[in-house]
PDBQT receptor file of N, H, CA, C and O in Angstrom, charges set to zero:
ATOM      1  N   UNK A   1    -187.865-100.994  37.666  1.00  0.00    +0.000 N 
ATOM      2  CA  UNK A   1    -187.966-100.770  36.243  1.00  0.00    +0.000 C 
ATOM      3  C   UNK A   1    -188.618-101.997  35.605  1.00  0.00    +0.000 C 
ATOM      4  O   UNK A   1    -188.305-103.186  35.674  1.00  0.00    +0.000 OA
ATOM      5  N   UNK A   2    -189.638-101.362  34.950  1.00  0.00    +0.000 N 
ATOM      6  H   UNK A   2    -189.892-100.396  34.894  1.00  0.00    +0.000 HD
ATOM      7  CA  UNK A   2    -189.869-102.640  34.000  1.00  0.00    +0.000 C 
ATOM      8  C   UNK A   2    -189.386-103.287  32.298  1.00  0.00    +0.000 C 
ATOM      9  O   UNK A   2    -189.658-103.071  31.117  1.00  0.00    +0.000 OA
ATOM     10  N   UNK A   3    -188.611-104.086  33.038  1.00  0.00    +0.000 N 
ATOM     11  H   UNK A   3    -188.390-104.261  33.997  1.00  0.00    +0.000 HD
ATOM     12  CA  UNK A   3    -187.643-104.948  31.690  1.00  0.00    +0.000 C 
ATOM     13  C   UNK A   3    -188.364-105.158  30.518  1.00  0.00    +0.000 C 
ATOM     14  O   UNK A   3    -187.752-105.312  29.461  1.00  0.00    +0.000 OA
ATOM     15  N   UNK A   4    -189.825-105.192  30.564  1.00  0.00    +0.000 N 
ATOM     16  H   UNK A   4    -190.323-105.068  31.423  1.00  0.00    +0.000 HD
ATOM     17  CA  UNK A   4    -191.025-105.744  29.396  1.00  0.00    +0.000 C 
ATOM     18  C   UNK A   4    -190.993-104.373  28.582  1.00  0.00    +0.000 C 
ATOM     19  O   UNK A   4    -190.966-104.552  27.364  1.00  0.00    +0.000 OA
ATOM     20  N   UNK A   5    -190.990-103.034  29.000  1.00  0.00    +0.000 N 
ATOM     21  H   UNK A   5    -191.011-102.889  29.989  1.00  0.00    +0.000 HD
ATOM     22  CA  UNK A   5    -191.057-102.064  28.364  1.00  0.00    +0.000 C 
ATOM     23  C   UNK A   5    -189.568-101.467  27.689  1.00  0.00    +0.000 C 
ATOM     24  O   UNK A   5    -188.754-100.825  28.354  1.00  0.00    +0.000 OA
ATOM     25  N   UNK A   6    -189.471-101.663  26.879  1.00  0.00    +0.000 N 
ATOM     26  H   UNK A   6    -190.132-102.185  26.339  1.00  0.00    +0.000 HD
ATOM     27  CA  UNK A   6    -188.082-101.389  25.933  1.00  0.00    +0.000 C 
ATOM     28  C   UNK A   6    -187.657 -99.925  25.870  1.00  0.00    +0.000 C 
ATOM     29  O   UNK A   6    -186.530 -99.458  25.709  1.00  0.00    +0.000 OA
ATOM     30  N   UNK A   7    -189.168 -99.139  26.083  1.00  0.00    +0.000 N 
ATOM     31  H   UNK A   7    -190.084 -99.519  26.213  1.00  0.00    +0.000 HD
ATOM     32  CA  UNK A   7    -189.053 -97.341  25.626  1.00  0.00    +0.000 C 
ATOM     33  C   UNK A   7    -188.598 -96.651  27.101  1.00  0.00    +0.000 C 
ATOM     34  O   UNK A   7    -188.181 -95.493  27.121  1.00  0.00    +0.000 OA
ATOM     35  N   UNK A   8    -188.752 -97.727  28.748  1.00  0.00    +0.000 N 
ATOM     36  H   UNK A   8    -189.092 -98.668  28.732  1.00  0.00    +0.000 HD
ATOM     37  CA  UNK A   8    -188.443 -97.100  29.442  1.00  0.00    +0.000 C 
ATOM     38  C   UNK A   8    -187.178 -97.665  29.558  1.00  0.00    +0.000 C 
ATOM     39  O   UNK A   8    -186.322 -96.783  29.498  1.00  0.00    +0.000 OA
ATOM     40  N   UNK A   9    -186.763 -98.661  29.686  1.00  0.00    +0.000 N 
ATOM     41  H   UNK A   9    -187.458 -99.378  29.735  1.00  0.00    +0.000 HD
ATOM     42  CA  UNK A   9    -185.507 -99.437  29.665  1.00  0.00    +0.000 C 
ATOM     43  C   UNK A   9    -184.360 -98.661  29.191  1.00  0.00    +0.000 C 
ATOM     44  O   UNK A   9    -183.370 -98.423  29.882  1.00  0.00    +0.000 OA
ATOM     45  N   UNK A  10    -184.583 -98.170  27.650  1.00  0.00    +0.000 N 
ATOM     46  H   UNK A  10    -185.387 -98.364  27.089  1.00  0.00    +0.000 HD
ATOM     47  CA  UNK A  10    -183.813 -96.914  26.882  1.00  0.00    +0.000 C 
ATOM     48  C   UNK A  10    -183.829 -95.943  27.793  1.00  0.00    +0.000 C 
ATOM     49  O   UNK A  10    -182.636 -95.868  28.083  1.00  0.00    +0.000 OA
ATOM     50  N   UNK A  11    -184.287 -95.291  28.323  1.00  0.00    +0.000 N 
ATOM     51  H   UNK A  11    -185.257 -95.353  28.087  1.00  0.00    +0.000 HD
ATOM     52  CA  UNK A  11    -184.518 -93.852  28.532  1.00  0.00    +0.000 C 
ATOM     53  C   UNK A  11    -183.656 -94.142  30.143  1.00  0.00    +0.000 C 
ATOM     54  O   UNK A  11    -182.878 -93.369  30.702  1.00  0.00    +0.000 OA
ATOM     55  N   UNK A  12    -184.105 -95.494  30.603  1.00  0.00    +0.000 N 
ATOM     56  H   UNK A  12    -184.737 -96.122  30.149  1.00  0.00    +0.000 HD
ATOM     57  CA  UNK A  12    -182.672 -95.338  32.097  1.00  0.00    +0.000 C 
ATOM     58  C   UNK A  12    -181.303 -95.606  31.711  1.00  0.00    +0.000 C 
ATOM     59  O   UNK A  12    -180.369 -95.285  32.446  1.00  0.00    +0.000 OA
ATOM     60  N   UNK A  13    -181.101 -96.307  30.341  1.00  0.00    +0.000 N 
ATOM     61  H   UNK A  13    -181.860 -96.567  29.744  1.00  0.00    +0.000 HD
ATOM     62  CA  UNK A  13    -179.814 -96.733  29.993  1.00  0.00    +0.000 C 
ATOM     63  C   UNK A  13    -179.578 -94.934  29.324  1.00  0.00    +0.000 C 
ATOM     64  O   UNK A  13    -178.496 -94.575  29.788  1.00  0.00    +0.000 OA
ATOM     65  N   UNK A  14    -179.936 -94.239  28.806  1.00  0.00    +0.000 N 
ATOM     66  H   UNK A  14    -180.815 -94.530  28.428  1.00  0.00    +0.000 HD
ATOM     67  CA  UNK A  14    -179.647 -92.364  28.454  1.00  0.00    +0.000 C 
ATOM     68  C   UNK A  14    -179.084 -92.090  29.299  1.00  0.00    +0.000 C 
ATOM     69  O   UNK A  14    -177.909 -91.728  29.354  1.00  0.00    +0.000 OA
ATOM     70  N   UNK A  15    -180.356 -92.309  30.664  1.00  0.00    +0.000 N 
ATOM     71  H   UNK A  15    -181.311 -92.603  30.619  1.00  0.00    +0.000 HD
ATOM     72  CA  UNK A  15    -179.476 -91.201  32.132  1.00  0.00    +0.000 C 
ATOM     73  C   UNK A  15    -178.844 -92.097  32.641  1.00  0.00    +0.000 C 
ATOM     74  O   UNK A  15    -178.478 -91.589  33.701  1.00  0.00    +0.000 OA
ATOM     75  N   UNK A  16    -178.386 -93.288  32.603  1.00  0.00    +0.000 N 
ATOM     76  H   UNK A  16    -178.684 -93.701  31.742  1.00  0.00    +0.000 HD
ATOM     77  CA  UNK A  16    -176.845 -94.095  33.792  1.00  0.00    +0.000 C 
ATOM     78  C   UNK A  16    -175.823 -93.948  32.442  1.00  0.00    +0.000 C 
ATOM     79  O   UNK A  16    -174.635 -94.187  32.656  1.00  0.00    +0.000 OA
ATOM     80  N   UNK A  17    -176.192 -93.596  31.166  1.00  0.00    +0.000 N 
ATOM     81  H   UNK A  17    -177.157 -93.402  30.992  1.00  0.00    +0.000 HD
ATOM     82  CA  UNK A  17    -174.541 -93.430  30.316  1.00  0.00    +0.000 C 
ATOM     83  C   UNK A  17    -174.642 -92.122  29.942  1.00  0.00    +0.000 C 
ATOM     84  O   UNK A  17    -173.885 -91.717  29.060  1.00  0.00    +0.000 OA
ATOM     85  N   UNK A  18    -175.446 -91.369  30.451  1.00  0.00    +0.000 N 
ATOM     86  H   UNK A  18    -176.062 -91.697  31.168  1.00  0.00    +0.000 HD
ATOM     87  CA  UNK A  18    -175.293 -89.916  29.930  1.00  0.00    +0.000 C 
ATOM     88  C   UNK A  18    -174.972 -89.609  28.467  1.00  0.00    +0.000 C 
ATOM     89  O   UNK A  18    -174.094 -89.068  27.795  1.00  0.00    +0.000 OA
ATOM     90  N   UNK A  19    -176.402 -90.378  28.294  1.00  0.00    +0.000 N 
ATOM     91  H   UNK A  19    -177.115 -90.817  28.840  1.00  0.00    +0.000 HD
ATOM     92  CA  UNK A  19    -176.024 -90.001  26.457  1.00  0.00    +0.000 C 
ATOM     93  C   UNK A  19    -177.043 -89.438  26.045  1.00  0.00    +0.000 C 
ATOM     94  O   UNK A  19    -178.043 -89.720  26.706  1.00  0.00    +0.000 OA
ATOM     95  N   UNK A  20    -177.223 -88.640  25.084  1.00  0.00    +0.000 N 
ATOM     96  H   UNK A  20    -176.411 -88.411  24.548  1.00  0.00    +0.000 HD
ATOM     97  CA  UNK A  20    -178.239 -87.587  24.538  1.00  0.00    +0.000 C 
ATOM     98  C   UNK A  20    -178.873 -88.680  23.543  1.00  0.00    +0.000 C 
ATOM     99  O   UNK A  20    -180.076 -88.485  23.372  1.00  0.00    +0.000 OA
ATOM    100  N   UNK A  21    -178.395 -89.689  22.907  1.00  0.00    +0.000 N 
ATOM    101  H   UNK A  21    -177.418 -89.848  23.047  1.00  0.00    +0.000 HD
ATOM    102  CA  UNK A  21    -178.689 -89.891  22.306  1.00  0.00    +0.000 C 
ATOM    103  C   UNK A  21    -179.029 -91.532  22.151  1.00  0.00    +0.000 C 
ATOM    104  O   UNK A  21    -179.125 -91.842  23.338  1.00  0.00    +0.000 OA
ATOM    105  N   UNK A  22    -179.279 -92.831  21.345  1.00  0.00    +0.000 N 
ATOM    106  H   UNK A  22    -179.201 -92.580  20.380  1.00  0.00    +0.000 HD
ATOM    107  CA  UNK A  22    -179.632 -93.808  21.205  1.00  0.00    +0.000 C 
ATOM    108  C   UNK A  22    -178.447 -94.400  20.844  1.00  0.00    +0.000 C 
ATOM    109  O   UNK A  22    -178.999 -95.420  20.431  1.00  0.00    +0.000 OA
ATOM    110  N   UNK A  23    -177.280 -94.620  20.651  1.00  0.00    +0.000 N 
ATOM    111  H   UNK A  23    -176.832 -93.791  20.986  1.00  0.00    +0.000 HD
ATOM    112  CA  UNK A  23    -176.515 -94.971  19.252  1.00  0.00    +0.000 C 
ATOM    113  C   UNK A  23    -175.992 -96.393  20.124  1.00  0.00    +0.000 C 
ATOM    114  O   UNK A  23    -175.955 -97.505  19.596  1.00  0.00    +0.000 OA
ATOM    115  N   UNK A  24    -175.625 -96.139  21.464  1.00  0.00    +0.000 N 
ATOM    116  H   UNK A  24    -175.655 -95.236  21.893  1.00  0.00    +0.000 HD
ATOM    117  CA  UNK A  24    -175.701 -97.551  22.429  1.00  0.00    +0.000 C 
ATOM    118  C   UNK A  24    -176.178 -99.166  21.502  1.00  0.00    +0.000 C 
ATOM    119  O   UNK A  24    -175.629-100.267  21.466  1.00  0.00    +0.000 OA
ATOM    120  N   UNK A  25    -177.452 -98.618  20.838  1.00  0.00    +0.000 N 
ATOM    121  H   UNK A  25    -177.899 -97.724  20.867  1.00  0.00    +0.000 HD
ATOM    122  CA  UNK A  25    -178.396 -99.443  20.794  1.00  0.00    +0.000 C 
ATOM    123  C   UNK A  25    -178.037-100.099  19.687  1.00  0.00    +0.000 C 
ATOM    124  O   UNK A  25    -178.601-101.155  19.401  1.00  0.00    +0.000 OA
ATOM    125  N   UNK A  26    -176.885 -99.487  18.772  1.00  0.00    +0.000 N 
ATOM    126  H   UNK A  26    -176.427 -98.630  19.004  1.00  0.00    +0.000 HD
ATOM    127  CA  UNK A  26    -176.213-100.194  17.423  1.00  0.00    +0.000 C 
ATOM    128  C   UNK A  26    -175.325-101.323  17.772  1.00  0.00    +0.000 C 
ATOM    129  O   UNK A  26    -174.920-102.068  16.881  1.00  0.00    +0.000 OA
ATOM    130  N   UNK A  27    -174.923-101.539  19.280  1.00  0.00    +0.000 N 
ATOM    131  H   UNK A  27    -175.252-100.933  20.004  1.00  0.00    +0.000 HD
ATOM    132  CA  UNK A  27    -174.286-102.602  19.231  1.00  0.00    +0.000 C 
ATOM    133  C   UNK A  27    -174.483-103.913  19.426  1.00  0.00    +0.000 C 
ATOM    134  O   UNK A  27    -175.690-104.108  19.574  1.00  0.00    +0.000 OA
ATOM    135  N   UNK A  28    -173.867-104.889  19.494  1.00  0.00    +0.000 N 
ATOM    136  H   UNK A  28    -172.887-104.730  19.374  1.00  0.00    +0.000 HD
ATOM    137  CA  UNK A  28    -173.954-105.943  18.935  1.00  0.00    +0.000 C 
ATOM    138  C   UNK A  28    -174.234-106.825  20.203  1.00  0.00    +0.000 C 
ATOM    139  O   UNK A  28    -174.304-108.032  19.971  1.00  0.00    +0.000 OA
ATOM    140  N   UNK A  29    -174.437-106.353  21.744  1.00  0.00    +0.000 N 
ATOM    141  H   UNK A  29    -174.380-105.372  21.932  1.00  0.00    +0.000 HD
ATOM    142  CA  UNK A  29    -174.651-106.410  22.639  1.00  0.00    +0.000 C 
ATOM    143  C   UNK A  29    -176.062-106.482  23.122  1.00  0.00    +0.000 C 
ATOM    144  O   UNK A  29    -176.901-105.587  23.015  1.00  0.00    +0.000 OA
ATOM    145  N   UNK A  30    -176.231-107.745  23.708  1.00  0.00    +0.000 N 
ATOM    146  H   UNK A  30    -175.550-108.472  23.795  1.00  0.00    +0.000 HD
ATOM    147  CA  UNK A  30    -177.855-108.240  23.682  1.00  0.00    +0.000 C 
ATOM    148  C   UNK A  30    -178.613-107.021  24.548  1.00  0.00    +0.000 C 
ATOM    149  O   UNK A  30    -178.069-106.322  25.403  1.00  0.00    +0.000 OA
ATOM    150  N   UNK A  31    -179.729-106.960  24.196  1.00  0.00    +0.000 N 
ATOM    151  H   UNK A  31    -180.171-107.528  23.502  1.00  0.00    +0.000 HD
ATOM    152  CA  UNK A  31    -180.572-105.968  25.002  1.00  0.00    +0.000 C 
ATOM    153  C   UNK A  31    -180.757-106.173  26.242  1.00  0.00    +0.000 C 
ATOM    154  O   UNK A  31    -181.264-107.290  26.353  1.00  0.00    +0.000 OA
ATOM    155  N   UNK A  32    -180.565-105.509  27.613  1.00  0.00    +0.000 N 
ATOM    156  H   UNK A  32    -180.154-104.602  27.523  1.00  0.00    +0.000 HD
ATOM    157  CA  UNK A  32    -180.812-106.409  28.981  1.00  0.00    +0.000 C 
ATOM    158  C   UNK A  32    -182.225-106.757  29.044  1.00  0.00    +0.000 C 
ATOM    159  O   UNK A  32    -182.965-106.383  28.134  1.00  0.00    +0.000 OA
ATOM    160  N   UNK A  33    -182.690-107.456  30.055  1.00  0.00    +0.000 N 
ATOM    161  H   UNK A  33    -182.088-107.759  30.794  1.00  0.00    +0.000 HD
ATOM    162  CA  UNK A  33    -183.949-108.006  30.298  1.00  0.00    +0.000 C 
ATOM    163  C   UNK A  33    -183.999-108.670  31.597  1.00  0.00    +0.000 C 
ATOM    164  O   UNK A  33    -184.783-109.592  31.819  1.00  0.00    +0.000 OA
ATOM    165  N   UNK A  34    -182.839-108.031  32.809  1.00  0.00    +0.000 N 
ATOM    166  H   UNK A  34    -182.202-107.281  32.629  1.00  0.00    +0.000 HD
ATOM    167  CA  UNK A  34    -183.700-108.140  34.062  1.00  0.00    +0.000 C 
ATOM    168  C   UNK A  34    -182.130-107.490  34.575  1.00  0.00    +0.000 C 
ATOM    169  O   UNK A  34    -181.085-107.550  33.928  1.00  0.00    +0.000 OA
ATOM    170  N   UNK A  35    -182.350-106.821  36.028  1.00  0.00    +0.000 N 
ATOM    171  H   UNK A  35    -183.199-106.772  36.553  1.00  0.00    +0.000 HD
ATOM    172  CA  UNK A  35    -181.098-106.145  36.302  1.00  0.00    +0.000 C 
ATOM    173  C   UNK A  35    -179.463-106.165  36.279  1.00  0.00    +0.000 C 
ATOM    174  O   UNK A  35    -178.543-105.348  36.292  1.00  0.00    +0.000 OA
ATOM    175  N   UNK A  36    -179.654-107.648  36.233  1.00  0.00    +0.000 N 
ATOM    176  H   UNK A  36    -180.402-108.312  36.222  1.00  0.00    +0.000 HD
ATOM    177  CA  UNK A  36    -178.045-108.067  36.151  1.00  0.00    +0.000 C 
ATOM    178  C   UNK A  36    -177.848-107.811  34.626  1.00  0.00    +0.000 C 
ATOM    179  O   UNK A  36    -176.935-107.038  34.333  1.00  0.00    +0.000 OA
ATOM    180  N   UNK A  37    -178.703-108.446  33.450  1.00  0.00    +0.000 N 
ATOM    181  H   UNK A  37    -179.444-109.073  33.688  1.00  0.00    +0.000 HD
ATOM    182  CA  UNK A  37    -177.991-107.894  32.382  1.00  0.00    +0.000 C 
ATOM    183  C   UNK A  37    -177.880-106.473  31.932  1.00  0.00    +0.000 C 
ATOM    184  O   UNK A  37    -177.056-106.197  31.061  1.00  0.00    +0.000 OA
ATOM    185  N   UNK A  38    -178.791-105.367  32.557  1.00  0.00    +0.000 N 
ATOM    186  H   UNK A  38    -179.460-105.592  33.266  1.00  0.00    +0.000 HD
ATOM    187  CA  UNK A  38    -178.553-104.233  32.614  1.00  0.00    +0.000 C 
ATOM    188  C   UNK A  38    -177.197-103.321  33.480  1.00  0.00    +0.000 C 
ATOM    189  O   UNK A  38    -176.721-102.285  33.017  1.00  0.00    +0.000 OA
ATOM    190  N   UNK A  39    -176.914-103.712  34.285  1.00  0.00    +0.000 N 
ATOM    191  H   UNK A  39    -177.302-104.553  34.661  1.00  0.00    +0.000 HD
ATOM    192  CA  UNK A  39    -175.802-103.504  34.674  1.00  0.00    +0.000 C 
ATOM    193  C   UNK A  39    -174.384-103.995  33.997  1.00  0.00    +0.000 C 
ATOM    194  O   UNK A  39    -173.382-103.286  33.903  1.00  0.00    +0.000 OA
ATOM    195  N   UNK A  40    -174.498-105.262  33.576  1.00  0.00    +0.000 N 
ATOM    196  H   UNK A  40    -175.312-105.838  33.652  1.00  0.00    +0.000 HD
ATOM    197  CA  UNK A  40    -173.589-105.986  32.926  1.00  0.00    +0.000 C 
ATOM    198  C   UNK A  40    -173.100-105.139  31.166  1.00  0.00    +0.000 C 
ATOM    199  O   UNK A  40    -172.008-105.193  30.599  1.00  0.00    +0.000 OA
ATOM    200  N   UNK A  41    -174.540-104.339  30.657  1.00  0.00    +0.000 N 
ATOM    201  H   UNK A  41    -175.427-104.295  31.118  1.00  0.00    +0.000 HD
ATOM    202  CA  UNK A  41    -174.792-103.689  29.277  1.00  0.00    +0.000 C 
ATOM    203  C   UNK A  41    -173.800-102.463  29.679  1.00  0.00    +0.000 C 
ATOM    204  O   UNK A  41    -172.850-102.129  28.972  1.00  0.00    +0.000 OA
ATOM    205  N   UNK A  42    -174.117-101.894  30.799  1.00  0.00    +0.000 N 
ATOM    206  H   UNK A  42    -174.890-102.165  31.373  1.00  0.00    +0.000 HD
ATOM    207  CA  UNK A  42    -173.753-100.571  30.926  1.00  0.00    +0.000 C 
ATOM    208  C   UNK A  42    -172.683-100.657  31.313  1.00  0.00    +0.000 C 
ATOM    209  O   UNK A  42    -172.088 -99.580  31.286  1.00  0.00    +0.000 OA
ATOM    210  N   UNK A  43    -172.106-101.508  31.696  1.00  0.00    +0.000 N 
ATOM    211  H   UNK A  43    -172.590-102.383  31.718  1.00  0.00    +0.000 HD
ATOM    212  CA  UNK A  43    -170.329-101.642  32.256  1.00  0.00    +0.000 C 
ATOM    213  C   UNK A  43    -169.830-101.386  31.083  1.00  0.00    +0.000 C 
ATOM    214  O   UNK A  43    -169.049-100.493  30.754  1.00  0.00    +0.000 OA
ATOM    215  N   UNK A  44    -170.728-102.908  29.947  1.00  0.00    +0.000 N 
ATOM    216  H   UNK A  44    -171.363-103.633  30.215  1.00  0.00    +0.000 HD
ATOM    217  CA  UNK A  44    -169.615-103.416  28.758  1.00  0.00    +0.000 C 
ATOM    218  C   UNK A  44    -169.488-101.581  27.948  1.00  0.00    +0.000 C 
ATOM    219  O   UNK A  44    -168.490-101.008  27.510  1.00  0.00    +0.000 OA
ATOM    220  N   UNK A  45    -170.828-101.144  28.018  1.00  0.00    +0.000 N 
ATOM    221  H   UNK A  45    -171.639-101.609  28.374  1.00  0.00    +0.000 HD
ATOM    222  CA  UNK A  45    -170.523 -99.895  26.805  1.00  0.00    +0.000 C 
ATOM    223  C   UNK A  45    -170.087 -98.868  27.276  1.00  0.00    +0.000 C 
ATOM    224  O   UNK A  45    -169.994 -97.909  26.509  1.00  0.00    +0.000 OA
ATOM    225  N   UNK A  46    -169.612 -98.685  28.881  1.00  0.00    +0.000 N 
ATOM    226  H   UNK A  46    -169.688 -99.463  29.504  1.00  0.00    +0.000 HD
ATOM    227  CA  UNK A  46    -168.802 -97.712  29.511  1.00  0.00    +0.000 C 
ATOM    228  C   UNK A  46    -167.287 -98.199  29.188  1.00  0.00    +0.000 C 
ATOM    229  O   UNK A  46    -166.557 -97.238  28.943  1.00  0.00    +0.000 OA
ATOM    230  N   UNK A  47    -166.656 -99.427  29.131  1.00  0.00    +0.000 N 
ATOM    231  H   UNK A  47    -167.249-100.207  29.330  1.00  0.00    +0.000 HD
ATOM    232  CA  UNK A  47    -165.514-100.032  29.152  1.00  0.00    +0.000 C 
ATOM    233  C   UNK A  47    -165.374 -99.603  27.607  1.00  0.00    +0.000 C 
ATOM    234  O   UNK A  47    -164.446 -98.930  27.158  1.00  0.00    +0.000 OA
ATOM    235  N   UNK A  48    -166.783-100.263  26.659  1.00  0.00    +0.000 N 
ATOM    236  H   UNK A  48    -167.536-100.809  27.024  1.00  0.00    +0.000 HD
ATOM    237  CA  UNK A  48    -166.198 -99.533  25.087  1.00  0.00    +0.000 C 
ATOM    238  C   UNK A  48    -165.766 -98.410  24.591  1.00  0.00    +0.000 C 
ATOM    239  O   UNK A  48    -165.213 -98.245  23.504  1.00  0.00    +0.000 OA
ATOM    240  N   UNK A  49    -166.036 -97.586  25.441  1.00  0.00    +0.000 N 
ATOM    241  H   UNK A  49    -166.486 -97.720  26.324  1.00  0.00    +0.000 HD
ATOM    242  CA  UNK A  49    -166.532 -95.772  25.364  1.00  0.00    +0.000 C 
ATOM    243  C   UNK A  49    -164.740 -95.750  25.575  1.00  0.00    +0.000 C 
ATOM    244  O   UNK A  49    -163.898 -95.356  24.768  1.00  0.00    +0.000 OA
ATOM    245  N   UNK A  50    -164.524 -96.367  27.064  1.00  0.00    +0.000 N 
ATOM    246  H   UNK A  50    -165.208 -96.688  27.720  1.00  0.00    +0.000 HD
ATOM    247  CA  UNK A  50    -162.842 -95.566  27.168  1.00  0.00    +0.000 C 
ATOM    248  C   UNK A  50    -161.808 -96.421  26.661  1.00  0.00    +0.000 C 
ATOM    249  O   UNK A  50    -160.661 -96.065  26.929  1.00  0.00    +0.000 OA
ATOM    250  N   UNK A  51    -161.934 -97.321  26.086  1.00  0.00    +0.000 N 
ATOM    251  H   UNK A  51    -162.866 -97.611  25.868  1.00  0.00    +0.000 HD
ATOM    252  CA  UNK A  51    -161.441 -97.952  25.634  1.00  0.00    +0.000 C 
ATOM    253  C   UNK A  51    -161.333 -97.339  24.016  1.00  0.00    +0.000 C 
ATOM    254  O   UNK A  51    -160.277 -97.463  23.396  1.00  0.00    +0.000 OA
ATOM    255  N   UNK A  52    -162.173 -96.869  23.587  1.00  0.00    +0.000 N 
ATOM    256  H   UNK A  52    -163.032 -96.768  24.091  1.00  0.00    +0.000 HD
ATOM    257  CA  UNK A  52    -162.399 -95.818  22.214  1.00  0.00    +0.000 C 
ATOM    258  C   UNK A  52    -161.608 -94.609  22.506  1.00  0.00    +0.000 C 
ATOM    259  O   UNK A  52    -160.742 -94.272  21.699  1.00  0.00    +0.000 OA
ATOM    260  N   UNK A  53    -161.854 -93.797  23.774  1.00  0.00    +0.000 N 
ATOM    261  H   UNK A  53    -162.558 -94.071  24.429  1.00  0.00    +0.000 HD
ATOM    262  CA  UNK A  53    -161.424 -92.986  23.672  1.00  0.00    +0.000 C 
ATOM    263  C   UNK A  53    -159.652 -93.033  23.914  1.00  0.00    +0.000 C 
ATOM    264  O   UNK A  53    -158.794 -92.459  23.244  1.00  0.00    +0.000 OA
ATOM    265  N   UNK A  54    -159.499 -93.821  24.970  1.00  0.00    +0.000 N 
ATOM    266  H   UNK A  54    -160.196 -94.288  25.515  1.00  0.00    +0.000 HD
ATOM    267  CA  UNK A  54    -158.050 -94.385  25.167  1.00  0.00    +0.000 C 
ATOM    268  C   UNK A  54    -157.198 -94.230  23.662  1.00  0.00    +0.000 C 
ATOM    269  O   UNK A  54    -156.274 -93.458  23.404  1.00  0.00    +0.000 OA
ATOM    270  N   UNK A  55    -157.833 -95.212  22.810  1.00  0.00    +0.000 N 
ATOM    271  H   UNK A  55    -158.583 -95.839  23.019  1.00  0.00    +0.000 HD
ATOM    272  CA  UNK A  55    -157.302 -95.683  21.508  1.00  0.00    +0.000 C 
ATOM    273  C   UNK A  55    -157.240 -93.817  20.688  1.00  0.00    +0.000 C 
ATOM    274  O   UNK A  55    -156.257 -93.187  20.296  1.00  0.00    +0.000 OA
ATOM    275  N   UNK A  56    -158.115 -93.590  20.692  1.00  0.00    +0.000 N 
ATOM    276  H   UNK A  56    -158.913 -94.102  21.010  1.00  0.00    +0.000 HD
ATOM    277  CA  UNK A  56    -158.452 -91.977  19.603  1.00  0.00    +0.000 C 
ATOM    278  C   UNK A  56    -157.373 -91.587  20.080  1.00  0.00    +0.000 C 
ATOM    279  O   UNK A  56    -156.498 -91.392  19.235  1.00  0.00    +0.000 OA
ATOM    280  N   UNK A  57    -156.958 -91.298  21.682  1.00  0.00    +0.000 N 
ATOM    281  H   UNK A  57    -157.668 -91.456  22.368  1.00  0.00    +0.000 HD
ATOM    282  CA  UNK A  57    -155.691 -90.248  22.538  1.00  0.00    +0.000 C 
ATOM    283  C   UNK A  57    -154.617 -90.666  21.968  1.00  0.00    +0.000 C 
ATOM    284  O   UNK A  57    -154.040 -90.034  21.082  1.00  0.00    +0.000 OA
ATOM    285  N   UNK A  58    -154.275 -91.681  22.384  1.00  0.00    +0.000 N 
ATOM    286  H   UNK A  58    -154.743 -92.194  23.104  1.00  0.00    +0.000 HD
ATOM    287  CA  UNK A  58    -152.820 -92.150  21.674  1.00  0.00    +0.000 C 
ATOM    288  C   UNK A  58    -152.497 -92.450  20.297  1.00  0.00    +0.000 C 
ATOM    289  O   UNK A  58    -151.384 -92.825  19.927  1.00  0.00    +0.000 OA
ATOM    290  N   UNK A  59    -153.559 -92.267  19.505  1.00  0.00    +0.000 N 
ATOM    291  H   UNK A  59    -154.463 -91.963  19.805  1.00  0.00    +0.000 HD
ATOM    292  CA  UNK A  59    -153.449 -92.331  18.241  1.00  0.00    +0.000 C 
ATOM    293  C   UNK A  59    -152.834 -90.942  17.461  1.00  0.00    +0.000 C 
ATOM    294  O   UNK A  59    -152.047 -90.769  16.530  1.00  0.00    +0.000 OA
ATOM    295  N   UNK A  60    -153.461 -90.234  18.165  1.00  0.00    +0.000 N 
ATOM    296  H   UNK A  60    -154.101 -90.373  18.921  1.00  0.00    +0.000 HD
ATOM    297  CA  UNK A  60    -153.194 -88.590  17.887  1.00  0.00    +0.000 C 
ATOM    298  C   UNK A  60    -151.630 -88.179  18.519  1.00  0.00    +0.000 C 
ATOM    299  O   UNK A  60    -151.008 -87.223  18.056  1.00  0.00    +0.000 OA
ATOM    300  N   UNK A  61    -151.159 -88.921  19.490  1.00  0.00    +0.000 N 
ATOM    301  H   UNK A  61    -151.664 -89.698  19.866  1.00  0.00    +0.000 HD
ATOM    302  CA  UNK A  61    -149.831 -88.463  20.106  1.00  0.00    +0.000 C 
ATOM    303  C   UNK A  61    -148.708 -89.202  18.957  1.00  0.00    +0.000 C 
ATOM    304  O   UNK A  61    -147.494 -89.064  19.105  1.00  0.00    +0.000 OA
TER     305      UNK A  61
């Protein structure tokens, strides 16, 4: 992958978080720019995701 191109960079971070959509990109979490920080991006906003959802579940019980 090339890290210099931002429009493909997006489009592999879509299909490894299975998101339809961009909204990833609102956070406050630096953009990667070579594989380790891409892996490191997609942990942190998989860990945010259940960590959100965790919080929503037990909020409702």
């Amino acid at each position: 992958m090339d890290f210099s191109n931002r429009i493909e960079v997006i489009e592999h971070l879509k299909d490894d978080l299975e998101s339809t959509n961009c909204d990833f990109l609102t956070t406050d979490i630096p953009f990667p720019t070579d594989k380790e920080s891409y892996q490191q991006f997609i942990h942190t906003i998989k860990f945010m995701d259940s960590a959100i959802t965790d919080y929503e579940r037990t909020r409702k019980e």
